[in-house]
N, C-alpha and C positions, 0 to 999 in steps of 0.2 A: 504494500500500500504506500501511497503518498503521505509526507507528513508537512506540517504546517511549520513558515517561516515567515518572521516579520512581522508585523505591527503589536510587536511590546512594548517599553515605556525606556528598552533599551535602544530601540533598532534606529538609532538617526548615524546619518554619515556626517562628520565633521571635518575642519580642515583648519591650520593654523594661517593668521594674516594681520602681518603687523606685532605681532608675539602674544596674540590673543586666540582664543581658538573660536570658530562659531561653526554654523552648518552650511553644509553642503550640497545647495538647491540645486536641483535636477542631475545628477551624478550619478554617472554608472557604475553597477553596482556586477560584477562576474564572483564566480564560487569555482573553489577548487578543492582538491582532496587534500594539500599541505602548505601548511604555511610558506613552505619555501620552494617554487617550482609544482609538481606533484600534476594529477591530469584536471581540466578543467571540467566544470558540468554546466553542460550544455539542457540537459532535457529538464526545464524548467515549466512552469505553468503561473500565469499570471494569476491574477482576483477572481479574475472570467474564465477560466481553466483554458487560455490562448497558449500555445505553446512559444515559448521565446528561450532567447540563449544569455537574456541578462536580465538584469532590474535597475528601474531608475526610478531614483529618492523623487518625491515631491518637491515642491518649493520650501519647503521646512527643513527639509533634511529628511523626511519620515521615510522610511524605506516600508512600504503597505505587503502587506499580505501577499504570500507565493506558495506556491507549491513545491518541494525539490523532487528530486529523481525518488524512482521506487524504491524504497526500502532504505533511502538516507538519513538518515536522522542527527548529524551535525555536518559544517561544511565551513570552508575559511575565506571569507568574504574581502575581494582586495576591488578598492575604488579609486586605485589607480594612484593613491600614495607610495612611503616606504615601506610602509608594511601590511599582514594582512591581518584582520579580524577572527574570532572565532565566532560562529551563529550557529546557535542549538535549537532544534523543531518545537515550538509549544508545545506540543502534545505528544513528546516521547520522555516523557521526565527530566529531562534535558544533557540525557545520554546520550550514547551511543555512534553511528561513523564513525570516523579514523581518529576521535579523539575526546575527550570528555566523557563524565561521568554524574553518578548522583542526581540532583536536581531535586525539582518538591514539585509532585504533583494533585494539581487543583482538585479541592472537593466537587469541583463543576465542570463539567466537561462538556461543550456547547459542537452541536452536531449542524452544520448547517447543509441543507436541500441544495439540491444544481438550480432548483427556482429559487432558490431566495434571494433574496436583494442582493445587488454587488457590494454594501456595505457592509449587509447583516454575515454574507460568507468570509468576507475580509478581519473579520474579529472570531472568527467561529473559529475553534480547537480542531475539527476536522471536519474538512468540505468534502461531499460527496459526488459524485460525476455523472448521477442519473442511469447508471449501467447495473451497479451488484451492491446498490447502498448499505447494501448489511453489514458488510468488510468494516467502515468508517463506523458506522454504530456498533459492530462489537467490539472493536477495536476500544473504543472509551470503554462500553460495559467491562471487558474487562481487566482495561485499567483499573477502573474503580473496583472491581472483586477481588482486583489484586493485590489493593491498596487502603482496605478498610474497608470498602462504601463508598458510595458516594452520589452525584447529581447524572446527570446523562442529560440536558434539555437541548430540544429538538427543537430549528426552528421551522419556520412556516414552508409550505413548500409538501413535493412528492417525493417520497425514498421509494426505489423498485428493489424488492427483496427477489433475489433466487435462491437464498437456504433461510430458513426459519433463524430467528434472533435468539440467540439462550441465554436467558437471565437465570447464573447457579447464585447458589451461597457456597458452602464447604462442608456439606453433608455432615455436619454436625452441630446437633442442636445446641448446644453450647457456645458456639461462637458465633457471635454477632457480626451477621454482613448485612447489612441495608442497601438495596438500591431503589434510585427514584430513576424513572423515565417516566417526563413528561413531555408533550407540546405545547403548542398555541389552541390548540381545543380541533374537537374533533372534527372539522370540518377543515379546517384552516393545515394541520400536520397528518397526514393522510400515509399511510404505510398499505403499499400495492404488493400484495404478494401474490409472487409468479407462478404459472401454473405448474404443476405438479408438485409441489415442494408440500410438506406435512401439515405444516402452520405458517400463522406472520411470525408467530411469539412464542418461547416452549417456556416455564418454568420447572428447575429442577434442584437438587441437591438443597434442601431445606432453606430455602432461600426469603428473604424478606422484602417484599418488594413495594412500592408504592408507584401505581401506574395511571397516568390519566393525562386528561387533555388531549387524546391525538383517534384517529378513524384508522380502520382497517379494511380493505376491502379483500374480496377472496371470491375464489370459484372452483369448479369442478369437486373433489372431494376435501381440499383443502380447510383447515380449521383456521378459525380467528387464535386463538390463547388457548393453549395447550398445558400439562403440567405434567408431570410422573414421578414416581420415587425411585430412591434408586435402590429402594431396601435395605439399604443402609442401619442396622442397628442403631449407629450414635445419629441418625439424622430423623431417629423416632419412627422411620418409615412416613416422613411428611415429603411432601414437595416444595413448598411455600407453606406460610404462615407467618401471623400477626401481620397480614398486607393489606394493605386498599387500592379499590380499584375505582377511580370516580371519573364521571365526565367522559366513557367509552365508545364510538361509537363503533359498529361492525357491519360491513353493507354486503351483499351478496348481488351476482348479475340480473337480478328479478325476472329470472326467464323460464323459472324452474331448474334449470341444469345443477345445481349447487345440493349437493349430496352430502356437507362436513357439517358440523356443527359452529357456532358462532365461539362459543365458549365451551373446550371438553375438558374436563380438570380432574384431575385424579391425584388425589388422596388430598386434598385443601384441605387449611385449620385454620384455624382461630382468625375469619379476615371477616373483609367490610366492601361490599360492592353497591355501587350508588350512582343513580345516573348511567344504565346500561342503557343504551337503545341500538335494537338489532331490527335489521329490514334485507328481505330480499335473497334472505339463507333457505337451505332444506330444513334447519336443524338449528335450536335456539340455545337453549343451555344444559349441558351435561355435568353432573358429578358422579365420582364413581369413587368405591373404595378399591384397595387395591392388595392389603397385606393384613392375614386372618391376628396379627399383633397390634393393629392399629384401626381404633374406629374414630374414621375421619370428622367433618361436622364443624359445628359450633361458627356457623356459617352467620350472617346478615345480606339479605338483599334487602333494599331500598330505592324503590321508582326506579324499576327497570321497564320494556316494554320491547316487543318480540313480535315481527311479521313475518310467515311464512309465507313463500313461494313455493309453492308445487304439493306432488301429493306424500302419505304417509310419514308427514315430519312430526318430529315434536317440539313444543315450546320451552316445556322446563321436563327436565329428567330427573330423576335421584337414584342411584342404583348402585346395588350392592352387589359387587361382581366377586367376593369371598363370601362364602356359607359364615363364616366366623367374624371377620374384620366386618363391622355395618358403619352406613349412613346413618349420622343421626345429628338431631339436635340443629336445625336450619331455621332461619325467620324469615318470613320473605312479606314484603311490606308495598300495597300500591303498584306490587307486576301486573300485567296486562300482555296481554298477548289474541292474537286474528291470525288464522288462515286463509291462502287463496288456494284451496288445491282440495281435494277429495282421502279422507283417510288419514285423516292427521290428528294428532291429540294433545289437548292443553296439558294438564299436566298429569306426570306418568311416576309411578313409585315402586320402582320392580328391581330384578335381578336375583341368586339363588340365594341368598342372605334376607335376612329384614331390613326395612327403610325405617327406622324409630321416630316420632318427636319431630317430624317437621313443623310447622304451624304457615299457615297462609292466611293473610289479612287485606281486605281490599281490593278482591282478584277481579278482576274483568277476563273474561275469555270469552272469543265471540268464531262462528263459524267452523267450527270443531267436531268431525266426528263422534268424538268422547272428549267430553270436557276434562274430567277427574279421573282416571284409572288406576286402581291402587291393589296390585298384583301380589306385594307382598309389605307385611310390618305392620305396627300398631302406635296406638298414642298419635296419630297424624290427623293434626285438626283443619276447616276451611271455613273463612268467614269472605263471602263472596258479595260484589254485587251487583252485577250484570253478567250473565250468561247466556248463550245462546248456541244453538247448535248448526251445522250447515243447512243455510234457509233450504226450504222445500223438498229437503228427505225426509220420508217415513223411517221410523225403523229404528232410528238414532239410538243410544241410552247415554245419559249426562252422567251418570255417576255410576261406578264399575266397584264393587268388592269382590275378590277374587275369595276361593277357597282359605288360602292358608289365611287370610286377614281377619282383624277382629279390634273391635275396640276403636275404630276409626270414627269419625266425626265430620258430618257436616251440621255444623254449629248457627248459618245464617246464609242466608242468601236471598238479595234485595229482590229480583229478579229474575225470573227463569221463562225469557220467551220463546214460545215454541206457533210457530206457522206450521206445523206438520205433527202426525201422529210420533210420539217419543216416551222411551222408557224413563221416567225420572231417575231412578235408582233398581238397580241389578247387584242383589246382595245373594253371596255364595258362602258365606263363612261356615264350612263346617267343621274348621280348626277349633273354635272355644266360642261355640253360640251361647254360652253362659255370661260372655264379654263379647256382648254385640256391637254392633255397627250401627248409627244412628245417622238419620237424618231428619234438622228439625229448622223449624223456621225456616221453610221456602215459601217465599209468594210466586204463583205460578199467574203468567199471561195464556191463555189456550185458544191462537185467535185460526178463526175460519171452522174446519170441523175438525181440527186435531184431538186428537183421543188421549189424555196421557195417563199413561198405567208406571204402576211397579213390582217389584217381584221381592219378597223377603225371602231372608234366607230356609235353607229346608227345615229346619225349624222353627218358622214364626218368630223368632226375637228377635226382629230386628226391630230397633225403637224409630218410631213415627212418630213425629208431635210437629203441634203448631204448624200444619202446610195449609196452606189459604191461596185462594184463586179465584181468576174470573176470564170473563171473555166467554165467546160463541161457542169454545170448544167445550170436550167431556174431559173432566177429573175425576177421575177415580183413586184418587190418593190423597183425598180430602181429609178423612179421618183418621183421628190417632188411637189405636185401638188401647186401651188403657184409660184413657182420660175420655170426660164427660164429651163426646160429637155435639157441634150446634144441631138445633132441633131441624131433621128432614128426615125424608121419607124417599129411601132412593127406588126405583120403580125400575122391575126386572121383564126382562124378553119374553113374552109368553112362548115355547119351542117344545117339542116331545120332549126334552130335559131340559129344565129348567135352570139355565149358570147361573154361579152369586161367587161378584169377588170382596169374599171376606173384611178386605181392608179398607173397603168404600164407606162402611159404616156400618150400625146398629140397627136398623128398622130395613126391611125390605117389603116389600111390595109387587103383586102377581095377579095378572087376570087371569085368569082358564077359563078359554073357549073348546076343549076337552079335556077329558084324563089325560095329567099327567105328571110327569118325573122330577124330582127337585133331584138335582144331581150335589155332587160332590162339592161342595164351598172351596173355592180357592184362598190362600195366603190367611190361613186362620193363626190366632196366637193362644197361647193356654191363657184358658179360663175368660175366651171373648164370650159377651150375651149378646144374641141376637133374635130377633122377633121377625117372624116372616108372615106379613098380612093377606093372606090367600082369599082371593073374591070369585066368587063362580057366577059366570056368564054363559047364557042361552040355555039353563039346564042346570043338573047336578051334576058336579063334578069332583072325581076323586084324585087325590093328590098322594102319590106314593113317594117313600122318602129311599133316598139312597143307601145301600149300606156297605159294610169293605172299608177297606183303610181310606179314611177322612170323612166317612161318612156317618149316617146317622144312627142312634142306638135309643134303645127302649128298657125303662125300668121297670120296674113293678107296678106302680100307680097308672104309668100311662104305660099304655101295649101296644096301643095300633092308632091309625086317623082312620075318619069314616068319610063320607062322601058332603061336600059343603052344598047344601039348598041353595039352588039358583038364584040370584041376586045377595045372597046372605055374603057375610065377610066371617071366617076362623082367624083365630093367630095363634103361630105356633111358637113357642119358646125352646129356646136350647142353648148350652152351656158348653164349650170345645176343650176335650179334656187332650194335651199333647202327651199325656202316659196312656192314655188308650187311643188316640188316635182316632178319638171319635166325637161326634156332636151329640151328646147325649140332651135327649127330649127331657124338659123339664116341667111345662108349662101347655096346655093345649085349650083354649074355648072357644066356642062355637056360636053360631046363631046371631050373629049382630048385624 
């Protein structure tokens, strides 16, 4: 790489007159390998990266800003006096070429763009050439990893990456490396990473990093910020920690093509992200654990926001890729996220391991196959308030509990509009249905004739409360079975078997225009009451009860039903016992 010469507080040419010394306006300025004689260097680079074979001082004497030969890093500067000078590269310590040593290098290492002003690259610590920018930025990173820590700022302008940038620490949690890379903010310092290469960004070897103010753009499978361990014992098995990330932005070609993820991070601790906005990726944000000795976690997001392009992405991930090592313990505050694509899911909490203790606040998710999916772990709460699923598909389901899950939460949600028929919640838990899955306080919109149903788990406990709704469409997920239903009367299909879903409510209602079948109650929970108001129309008509697993059962007192006299109403009463598996009749009168 080239290294930087000239405009320090050293670099004026002077010249004696009169027995006084002053400066030496406009004076050419050659470089050679020695003091005395030795070969000269010709492959020079102006402010503007112009190729020239000398330098000439300003009107002040200032000798500005140059570039020397590859790999030079001091050189002996003769201006045409008796002797020559020595001149050391800013930003190699102030070592190294045929002579000198030592030096002190700056807690700040200033990166400047082949865009950037002629002025702002003339004071910059290393100027970049617009070809493999990464060379010049890690070249500072790591100066400063090799030097304690330190700043890295970036100024305005394009860097084109062709390898991924890697910000380490020293794989050991005990020693303190901080570094900051910053820009001028994410639109204004933009890092283009080229096609095929892993990531823009990788962090590794427990490193502490503070990152913001600058954009990232990316394509094909390529990831924005990367991280890995190196499994390291003394580095805890972290990648980074105690970092912040604020003010980031990440853009993908919005064309669909972009198959990486914006952010994939593997094994983070203890950080602070704030101000994410991601647009135009497959794939929005990843974490993963990674080593069955370390569970990663103890994470913050704050107002991030995530738009997908194309189909089967996701927005936020959490996943536990060790059975042992888990995710846990995440806040994520005011994220939001939309897709434009078929098959894609807000947020996902999977992997062979548990996801523990996330907690989400303030979520928007809009256009989403599956808004929620929570495939494995417990204690993971969501307080939502706009949701919505991809407009005008049937079929959808907003909230996913997988078998092995239990003990999950949705807590609140402002909002849940649905233009098409959709599954509210799809509850599978039959890991610990004694520590069920809860969904409560949802207001639901049901506009046009959307239908919306749910499904509890194979046991009934799954806890229902507080869902309230309106609109043209049908809810069927009105009641919470346990607690008092506002006062209705829900009215069933008259059919050769008569369906009743369990979880609509407490009072049903039936005309029979002939004999017949009350079937099987769907989605009952131990010990629901419910009343079924049977009316018999054009005639007498008799109403048989189902029996077999979920069906009806007869005790002593009451044995049988008889046939209801035409126009007359019965009600039948029964009690859902989930140890027998049955609706046991408790209650039958007649003639009203």
């Amino acid at each position: 790489m080239r290294y930087q010469f000239g405009a320090t507080v050293a670099d004026y040419v002077v010249q004696p007159s009169d027995g006084l010394w002053g400066v030496a306006p406009g004076a050419t300025i050659t470089f050679w390998s020695d003091a005395d004689g030795g070969t000269q260097y010709t492959d020079l680079l102006d402010a503007s990266s112009t190729p020239v074979t000398s330098i000439t001082a300003d009107d002040t004497g200032f000798i500005p800003s140059f570039s020397g030969p590859d790999s030079v890093t001091g050189m002996w500067a003769d201006a045409g006096g008796t002797s020559r000078a020595w001149i050391a590269a800013r930003n190699a310590g102030g070592g190294g070429g045929d002579g000198g040593g030592g030096g002190y290098t700056s807690i700040q290492r200033i990166v400047a763009s082949a865009t950037a002003p002629a002025d702002v690259r003339a004071a910059a610590t290393y100027v970049c050439d617009g070809i493999a920018d990464q060379e010049e930025i890690q070249a500072a990173l790591n100066d400063a990893r090799d030097n304690g820590g330190g700043e890295i700022l970036l100024t305005v302008g394009d860097y084109n990456l062709t390898a991924p940038l890697s910000i380490e620490g020293t794989d050991d949690v005990d020693v303190e490396i901080g570094i900051i890379l910053r820009g001028q903010g994410a639109r204004a310092t933009m890092l283009y990473a080229g096609t095929g290469i892993a990531s823009a960004i990788n962090l590794t070897k427990v490193v502490r990093v503070y990152l913001s103010d600058l954009g990232i753009t990316v394509s094909g499978a390529t990831h924005g910020i990367t991280s890995a361990t190196t499994n390291g014992a003394s580095s805890g098995h972290r990648s980074f920690w105690n970092s912040t990330f604020k003010n980031i932005q990440v853009n993908g070609p919005w064309d669909g093509s972009h198959t990486g993820w914006a952010l994939n991070l593997g094994s983070p601790f203890r950080s602070v992200f704030e101000n994410v906005e991601i647009g135009g990726v497959g794939n929005g944000v990843r974490m993963y654990s990674e080593n069955e000795d370390f569970n990663p976690g103890d994470l913050t997001f704050e107002r991030c926001f995530v738009e997908l392009v194309g189909d089967n992405g996701v927005a936020y991930k959490v996943e536990s890729t060790d059975a042992v090592g888990n995710m846990n313990q995440i806040e994520f505050e005011m994220c939001e996220a939309i897709a434009n694509g078929t098959g894609c899911t807000g947020i996902e909490l999977s992997g062979v391991g548990p996801v523990n203790y996330t907690h989400w606040r303030g979520i928007n998710l809009e256009q989403f196959d599956k808004l929620i999916d929570v495939q494995r772990g417990n204690g993971n709460t969501f307080r939502l308030n706009y949701v919505q699923l991809r407009a005008g598909v049937a079929g959808l389901t907003a909230f996913t509990f997988a078998a092995p899950v239990y003990n999950n939460s949705i807590l609140s949600c402002g909002l849940f509009y649905a233009d098409a028929s959709a599954v509210l919640y799809a509850d599978g838990n039959t890991a610990l249905p004694s520590q069920p899955n809860r969904v409560e306080d949802v207001r639901i919109y049901a506009d046009g004739a959307a239908a919306i149903t749910g499904t509890a788990n194979p046991s009934g406990t799954t806890i229902r409360r507080g869902i309230v709704g309106s609109g043209t469409g049908t809810i069927s997920v009105l009641h919470t079975p346990g607690i008092t239903a506002p006062s209705q009367v829900i009215t069933l299909t008259d059919a050769a078997t008569i369906a009743t879903d369990a979880s609509r409510g407490s009072h049903f209602k039936v005309t029979l225009t002939a004999n017949r079948t009350l079937g099987v109650p769907t989605n009952p929970v131990d010990g629901q009451r419910v009343v079924w108001e049977v009316v018999a129309s054009g005639g007498a008509r008799t109403l048989t009860l189902a029996t077999g697993a979920g069906g009806f059962a007869f005790g002593t007192d009451i044995t049988a039903l008889s046939a209801t006299t035409s126009g007359a109403t019965d009600y039948i009463g029964a009690i859902y016992s989930a140890t027998a598996q049955r609706w046991r009749v408790v209650a039958y009168a007649k003639g009203y």
